[in-house]
Biopython code that builds the backbone (N, CA, C, O; Angstrom):
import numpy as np
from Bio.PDB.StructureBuilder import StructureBuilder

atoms = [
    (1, "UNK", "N", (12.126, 17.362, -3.544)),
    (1, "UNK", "CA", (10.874, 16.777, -3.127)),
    (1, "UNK", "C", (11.137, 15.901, -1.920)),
    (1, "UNK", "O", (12.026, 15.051, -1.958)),
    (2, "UNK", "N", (10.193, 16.138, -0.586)),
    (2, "UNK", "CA", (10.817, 15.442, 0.410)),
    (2, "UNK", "C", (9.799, 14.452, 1.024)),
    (2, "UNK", "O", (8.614, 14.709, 1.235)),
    (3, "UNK", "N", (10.417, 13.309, 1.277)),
    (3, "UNK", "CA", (9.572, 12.274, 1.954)),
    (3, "UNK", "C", (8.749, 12.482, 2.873)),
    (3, "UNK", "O", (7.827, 11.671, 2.958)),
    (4, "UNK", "N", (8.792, 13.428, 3.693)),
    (4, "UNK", "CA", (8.494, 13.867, 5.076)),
    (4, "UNK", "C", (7.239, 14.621, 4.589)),
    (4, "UNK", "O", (7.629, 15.788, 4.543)),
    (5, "UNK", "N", (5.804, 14.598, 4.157)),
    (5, "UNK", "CA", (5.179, 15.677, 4.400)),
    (5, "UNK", "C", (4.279, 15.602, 6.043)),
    (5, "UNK", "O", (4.255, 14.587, 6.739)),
    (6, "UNK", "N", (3.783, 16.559, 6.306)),
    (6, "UNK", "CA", (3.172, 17.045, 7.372)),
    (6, "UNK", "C", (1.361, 16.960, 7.679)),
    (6, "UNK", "O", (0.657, 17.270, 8.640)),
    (7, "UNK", "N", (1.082, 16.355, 6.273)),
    (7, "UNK", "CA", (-0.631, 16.109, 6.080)),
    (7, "UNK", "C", (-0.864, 15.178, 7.183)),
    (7, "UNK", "O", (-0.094, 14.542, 7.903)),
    (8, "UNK", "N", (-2.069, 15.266, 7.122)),
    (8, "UNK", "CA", (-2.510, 14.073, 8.402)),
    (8, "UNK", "C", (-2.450, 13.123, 7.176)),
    (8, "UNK", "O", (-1.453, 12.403, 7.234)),
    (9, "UNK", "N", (-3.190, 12.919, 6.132)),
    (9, "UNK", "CA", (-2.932, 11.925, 5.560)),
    (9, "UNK", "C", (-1.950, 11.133, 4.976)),
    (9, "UNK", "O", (-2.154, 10.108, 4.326)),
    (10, "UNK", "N", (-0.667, 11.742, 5.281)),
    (10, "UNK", "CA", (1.135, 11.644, 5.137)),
    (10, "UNK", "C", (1.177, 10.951, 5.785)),
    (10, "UNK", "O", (1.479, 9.814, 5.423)),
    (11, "UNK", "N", (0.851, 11.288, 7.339)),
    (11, "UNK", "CA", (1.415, 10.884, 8.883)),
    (11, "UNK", "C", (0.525, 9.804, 8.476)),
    (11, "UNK", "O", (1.276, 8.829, 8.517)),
    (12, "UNK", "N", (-0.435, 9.454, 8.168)),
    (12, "UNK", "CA", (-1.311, 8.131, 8.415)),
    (12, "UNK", "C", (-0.973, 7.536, 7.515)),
    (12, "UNK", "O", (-1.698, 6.590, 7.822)),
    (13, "UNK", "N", (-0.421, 7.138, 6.467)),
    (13, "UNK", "CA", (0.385, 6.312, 5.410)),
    (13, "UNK", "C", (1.796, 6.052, 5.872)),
    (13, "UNK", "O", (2.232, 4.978, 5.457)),
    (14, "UNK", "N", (2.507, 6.650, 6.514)),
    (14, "UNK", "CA", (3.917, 6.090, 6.927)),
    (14, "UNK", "C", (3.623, 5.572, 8.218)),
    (14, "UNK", "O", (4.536, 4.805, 8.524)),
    (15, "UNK", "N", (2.786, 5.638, 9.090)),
    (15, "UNK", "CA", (2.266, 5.122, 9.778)),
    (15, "UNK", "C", (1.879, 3.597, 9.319)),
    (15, "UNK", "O", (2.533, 2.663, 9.782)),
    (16, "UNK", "N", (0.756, 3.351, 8.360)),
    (16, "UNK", "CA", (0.404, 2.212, 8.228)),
    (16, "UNK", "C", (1.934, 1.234, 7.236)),
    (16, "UNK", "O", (2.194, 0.031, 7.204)),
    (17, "UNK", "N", (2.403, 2.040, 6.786)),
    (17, "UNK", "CA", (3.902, 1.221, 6.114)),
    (17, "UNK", "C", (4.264, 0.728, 7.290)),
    (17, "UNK", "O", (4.312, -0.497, 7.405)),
    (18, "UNK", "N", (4.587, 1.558, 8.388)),
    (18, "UNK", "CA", (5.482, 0.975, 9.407)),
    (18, "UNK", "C", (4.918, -0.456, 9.981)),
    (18, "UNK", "O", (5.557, -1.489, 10.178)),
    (19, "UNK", "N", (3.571, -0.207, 10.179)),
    (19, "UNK", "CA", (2.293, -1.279, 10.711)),
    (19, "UNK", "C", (3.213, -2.554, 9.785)),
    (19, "UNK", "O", (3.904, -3.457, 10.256)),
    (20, "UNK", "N", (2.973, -2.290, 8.573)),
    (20, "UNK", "CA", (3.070, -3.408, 7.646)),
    (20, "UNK", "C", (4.521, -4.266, 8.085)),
    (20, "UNK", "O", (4.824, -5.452, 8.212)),
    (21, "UNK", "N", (5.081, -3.202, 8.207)),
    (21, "UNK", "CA", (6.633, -3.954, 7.797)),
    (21, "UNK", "C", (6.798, -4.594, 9.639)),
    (21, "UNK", "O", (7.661, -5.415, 9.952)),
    (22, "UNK", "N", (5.857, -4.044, 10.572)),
    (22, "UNK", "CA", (6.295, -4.582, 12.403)),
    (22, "UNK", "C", (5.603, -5.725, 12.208)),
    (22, "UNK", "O", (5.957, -6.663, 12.922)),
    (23, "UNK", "N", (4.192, -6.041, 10.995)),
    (23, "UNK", "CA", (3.742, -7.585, 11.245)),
    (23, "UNK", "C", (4.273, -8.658, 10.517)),
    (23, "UNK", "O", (3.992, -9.845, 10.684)),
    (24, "UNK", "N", (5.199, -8.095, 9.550)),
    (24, "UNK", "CA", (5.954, -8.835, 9.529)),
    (24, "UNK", "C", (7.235, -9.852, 10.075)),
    (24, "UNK", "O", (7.429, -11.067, 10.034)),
    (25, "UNK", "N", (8.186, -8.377, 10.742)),
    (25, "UNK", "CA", (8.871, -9.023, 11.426)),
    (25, "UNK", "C", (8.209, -10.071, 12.710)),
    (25, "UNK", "O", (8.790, -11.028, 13.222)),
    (26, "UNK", "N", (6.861, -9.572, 13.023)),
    (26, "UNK", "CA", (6.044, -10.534, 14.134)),
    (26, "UNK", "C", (6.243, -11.757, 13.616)),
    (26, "UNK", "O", (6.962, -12.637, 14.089)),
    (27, "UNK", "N", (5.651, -11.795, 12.721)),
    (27, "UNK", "CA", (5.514, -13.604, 11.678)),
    (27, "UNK", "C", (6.348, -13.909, 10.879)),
    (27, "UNK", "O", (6.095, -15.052, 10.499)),
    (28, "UNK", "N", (7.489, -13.398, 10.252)),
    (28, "UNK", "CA", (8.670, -13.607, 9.594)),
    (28, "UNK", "C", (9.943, -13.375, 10.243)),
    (28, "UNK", "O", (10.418, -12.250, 10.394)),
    (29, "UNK", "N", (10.589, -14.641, 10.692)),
    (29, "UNK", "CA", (11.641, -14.230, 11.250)),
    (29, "UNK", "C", (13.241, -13.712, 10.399)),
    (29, "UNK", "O", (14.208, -14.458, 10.240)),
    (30, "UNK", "N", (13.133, -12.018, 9.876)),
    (30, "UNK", "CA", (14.000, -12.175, 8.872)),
    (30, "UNK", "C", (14.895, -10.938, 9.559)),
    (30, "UNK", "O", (14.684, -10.308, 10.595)),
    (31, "UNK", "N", (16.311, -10.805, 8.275)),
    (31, "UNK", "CA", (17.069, -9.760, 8.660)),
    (31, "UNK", "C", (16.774, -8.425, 8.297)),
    (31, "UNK", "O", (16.993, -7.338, 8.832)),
    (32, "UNK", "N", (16.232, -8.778, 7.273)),
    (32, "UNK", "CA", (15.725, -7.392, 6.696)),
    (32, "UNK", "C", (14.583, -7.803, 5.453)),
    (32, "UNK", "O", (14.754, -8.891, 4.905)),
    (33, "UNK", "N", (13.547, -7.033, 5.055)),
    (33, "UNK", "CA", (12.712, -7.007, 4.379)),
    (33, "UNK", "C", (12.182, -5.451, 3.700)),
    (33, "UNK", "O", (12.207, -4.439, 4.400)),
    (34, "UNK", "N", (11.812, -5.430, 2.569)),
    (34, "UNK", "CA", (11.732, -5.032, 1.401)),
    (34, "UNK", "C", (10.077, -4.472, 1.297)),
    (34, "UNK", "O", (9.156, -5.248, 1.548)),
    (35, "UNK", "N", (9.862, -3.231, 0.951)),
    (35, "UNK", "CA", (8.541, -2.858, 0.336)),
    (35, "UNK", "C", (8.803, -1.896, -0.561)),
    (35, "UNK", "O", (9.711, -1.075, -0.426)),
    (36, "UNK", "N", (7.935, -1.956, -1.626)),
    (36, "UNK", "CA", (7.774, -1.396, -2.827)),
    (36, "UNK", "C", (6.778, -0.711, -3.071)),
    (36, "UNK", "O", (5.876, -1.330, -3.636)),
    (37, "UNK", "N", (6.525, 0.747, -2.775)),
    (37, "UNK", "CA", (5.095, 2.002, -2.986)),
    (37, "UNK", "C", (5.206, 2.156, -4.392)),
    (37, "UNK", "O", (6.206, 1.846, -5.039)),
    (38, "UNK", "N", (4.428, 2.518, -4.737)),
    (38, "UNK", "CA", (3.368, 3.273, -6.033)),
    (38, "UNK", "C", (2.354, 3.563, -5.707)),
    (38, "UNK", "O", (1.346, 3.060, -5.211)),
    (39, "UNK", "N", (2.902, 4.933, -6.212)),
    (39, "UNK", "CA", (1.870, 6.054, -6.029)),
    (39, "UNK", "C", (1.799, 7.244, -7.512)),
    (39, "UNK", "O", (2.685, 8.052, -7.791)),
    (40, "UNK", "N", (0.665, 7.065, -8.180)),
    (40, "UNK", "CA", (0.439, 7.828, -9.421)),
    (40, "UNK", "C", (1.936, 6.870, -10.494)),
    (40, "UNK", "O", (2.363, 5.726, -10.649)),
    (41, "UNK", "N", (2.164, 7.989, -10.874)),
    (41, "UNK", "CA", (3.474, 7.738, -11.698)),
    (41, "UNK", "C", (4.939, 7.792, -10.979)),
    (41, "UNK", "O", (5.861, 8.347, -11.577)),
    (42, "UNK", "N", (5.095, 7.360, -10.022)),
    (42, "UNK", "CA", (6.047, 7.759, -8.957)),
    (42, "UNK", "C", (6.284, 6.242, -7.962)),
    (42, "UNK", "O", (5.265, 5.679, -7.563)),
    (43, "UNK", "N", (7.524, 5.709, -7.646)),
    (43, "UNK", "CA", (7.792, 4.615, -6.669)),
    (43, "UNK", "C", (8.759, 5.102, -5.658)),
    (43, "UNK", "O", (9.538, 6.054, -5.690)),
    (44, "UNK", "N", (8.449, 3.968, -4.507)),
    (44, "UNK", "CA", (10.311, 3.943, -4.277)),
    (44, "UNK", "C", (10.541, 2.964, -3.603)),
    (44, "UNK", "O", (9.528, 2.289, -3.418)),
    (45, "UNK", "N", (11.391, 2.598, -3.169)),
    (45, "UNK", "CA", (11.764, 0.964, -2.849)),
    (45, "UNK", "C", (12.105, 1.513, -1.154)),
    (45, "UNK", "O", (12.198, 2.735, -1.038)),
    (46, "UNK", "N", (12.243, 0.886, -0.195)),
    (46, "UNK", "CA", (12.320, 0.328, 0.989)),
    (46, "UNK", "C", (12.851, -0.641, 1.235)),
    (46, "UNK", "O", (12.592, -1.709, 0.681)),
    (47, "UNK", "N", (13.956, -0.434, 2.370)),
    (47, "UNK", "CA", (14.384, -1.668, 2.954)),
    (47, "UNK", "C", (14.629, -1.679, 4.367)),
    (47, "UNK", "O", (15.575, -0.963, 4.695)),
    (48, "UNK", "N", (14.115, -2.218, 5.191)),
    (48, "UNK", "CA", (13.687, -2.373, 6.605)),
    (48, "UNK", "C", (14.754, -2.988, 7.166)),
    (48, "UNK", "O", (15.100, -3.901, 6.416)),
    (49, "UNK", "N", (15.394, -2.927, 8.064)),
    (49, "UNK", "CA", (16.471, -3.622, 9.134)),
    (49, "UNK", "C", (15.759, -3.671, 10.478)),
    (49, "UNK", "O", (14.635, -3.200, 10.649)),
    (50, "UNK", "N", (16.540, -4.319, 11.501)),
    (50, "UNK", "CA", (16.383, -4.163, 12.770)),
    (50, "UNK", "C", (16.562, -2.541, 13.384)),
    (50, "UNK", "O", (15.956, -2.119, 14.368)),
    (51, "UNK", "N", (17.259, -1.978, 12.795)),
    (51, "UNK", "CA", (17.681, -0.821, 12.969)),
    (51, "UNK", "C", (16.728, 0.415, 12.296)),
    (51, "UNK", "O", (16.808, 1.502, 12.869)),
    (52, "UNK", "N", (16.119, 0.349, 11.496)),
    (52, "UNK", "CA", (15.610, 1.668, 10.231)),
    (52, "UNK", "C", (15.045, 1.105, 9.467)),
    (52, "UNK", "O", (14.568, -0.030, 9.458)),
    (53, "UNK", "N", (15.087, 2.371, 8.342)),
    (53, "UNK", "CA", (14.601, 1.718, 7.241)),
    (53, "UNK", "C", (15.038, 2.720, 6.192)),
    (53, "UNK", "O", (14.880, 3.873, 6.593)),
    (54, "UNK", "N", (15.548, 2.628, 4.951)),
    (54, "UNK", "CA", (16.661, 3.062, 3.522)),
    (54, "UNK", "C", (15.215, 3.179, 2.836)),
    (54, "UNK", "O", (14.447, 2.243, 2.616)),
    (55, "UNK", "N", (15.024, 4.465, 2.563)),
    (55, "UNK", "CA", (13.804, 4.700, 1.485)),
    (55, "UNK", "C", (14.676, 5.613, 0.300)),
    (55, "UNK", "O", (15.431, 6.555, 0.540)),
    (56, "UNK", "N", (14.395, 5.140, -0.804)),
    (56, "UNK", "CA", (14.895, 5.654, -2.168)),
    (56, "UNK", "C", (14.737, 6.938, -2.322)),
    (56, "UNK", "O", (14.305, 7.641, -1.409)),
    (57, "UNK", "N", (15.149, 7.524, -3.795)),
    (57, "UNK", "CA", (14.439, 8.855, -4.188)),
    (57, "UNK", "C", (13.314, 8.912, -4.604)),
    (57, "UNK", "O", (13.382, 7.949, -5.368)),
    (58, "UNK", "N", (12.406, 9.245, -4.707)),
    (58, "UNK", "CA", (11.191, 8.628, -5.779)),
    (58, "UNK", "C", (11.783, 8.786, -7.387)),
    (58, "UNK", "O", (12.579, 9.634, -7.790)),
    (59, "UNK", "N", (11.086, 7.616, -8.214)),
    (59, "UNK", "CA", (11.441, 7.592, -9.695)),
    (59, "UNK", "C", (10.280, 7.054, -10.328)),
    (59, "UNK", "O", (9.444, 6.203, -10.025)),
    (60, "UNK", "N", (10.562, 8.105, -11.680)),
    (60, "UNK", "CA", (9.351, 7.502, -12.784)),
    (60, "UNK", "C", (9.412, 6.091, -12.859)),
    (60, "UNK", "O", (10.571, 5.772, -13.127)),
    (61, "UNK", "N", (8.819, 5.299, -12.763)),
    (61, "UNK", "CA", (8.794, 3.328, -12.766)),
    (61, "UNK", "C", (8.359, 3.123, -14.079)),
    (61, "UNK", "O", (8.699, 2.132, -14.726)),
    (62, "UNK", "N", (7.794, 3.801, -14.412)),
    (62, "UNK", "CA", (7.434, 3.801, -16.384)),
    (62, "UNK", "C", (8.123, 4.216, -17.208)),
    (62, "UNK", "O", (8.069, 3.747, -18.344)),
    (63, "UNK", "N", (9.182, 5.463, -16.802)),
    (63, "UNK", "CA", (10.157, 5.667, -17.482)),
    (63, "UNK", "C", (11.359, 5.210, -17.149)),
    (63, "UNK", "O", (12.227, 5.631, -17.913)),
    (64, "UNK", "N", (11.837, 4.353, -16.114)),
    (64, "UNK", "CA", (12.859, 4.433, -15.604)),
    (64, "UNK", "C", (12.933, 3.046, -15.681)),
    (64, "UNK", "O", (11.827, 2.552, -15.899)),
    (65, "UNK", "N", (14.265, 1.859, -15.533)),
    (65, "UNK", "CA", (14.937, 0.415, -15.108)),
    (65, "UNK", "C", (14.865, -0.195, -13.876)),
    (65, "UNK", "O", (14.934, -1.398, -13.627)),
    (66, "UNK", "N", (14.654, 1.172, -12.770)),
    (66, "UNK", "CA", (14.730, 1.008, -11.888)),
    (66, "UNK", "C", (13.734, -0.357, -10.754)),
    (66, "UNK", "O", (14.118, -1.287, -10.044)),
    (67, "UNK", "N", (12.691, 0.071, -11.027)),
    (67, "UNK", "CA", (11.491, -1.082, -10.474)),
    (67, "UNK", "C", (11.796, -2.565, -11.014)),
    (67, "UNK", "O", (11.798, -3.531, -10.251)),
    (68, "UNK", "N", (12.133, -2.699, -12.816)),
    (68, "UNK", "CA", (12.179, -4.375, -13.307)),
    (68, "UNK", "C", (13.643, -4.226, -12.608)),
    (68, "UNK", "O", (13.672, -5.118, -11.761)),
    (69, "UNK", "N", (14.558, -3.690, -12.583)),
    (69, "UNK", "CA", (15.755, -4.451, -12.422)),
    (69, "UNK", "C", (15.674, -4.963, -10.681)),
    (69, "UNK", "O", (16.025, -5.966, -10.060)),
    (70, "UNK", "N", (15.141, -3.917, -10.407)),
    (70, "UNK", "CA", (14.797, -4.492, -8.739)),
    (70, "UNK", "C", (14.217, -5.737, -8.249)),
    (70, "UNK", "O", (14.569, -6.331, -7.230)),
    (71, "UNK", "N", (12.954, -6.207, -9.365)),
    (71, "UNK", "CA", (11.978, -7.490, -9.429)),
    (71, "UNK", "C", (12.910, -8.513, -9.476)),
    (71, "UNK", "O", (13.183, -9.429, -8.701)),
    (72, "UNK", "N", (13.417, -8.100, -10.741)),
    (72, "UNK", "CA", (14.182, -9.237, -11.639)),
    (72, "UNK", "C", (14.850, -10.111, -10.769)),
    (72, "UNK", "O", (14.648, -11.313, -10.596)),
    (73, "UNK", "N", (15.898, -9.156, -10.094)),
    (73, "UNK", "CA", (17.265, -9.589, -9.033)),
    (73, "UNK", "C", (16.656, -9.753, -7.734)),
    (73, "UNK", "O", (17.307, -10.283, -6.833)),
    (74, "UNK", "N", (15.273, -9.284, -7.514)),
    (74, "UNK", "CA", (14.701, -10.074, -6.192)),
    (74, "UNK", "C", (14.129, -11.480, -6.155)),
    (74, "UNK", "O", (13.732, -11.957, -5.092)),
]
sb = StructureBuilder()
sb.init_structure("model")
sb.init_model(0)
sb.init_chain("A")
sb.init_seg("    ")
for serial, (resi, resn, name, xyz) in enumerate(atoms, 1):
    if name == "N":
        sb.init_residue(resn, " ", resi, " ")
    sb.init_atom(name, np.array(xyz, "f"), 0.0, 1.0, " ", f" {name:<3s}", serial, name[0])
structure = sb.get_structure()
């Protein structure tokens, strides 16, 4: 299953993520910052650098540790 789809409505959601995470760095002066999607039964975590950005696999968040252990330790 791949991150990348080709919908216009794909392209316009990684689009507005990106939005999110550039007004941040505008008003937060940080090294890196963190976003967290859900979507249906499905997440994945994000982490933004100066450089990119590290997007997960997607995972069940209802069946899985993955999302609380992420909260927890953030």
């Amino acid at each position: 299953y791949s991150l990348e789809r080709s919908t216009d409505k794909a392209i316009q959601a990684r689009s507005q993520l990106v939005d999110y995470a550039n007004f941040q760095w505008e008003y937060q002066h940080r090294a890196f910052l963190f976003q967290v999607i859900i979507f249906k039964n499905y997440a994945r975590l994000l982490r933004y650098d100066r450089s990119g950005v590290i997007v997960s696999a997607r995972f069940k968040y209802q069946e899985t540790p993955y999302l609380a252990q992420f909260l927890s330790r953030f």
